[in-house]
N, C-alpha and C positions, 0 to 999 in steps of 0.2 A: 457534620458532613464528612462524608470518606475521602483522604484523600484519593487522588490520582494515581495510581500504579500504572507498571505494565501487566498487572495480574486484573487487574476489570475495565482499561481502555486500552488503545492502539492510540501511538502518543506520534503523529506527523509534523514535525518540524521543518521548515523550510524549503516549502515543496514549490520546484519551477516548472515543472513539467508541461510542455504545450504553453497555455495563455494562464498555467497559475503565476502566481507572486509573490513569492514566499509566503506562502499559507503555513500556517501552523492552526493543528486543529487537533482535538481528542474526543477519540468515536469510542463511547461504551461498548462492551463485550456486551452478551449476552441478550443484546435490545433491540428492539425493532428500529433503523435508523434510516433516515431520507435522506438526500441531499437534495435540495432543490435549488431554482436559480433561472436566468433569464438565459434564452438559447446564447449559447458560445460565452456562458459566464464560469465554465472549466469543471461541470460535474462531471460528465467521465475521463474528464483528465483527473481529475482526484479518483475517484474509486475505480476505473480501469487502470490507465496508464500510468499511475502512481501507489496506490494500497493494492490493488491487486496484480500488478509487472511485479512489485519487489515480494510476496509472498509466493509466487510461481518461483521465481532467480530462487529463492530461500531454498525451495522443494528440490529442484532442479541440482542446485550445489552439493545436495546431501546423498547424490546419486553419484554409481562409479562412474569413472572419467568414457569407459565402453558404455553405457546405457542414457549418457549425455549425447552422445554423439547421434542418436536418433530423433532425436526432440529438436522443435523448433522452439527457440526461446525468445521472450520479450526482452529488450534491450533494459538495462538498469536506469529507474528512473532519476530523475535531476531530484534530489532531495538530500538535506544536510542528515537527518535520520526518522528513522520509524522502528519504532519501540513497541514490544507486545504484539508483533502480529505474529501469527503461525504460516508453516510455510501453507502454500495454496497448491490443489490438488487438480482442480478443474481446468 
């Protein structure tokens, strides 16, 4: 079995965001992934407000401090780290 990198998962550790709980969870690259769950049991607080706010913040930091200043950004999510993700463009 392979281990875990941050070169073939996105490694979510500690994620509080909205109604998570310190979730820790590892989403393979490359693969078709669900979340699923019962209503208000915190899927798009994981895959919005938490894997996808902190690869936007990623994309957004890598820009000059002039072309920041037109973008509206998502607030950094409540999570100890996230590992392996690329910034988000969308």
């Amino acid at each position: 079995m392979k281990s875990k990198t941050i070169h073939n998962h996105i490694i979510v550790k500690g994620a509080r965001q909205h109604n998570l709980k310190n979730v820790d969870i590892d989403i393979p690259k490359n693969k078709f992934v669900v979340i699923t769950g019962l209503s208000g049991s915190g899927k798009s607080s994981l895959a919005f407000d938490t894997v996808y706010a902190e690869g936007q913040r990623r994309y957004v930091e890598s820009l000059s401090s002039y072309a920041r200043q037109f973008l509206n950004v998502m607030d950094k999510p409540e999570v100890d780290s996230i590992e392996g993700l690329s910034p988000a463009i969308a």
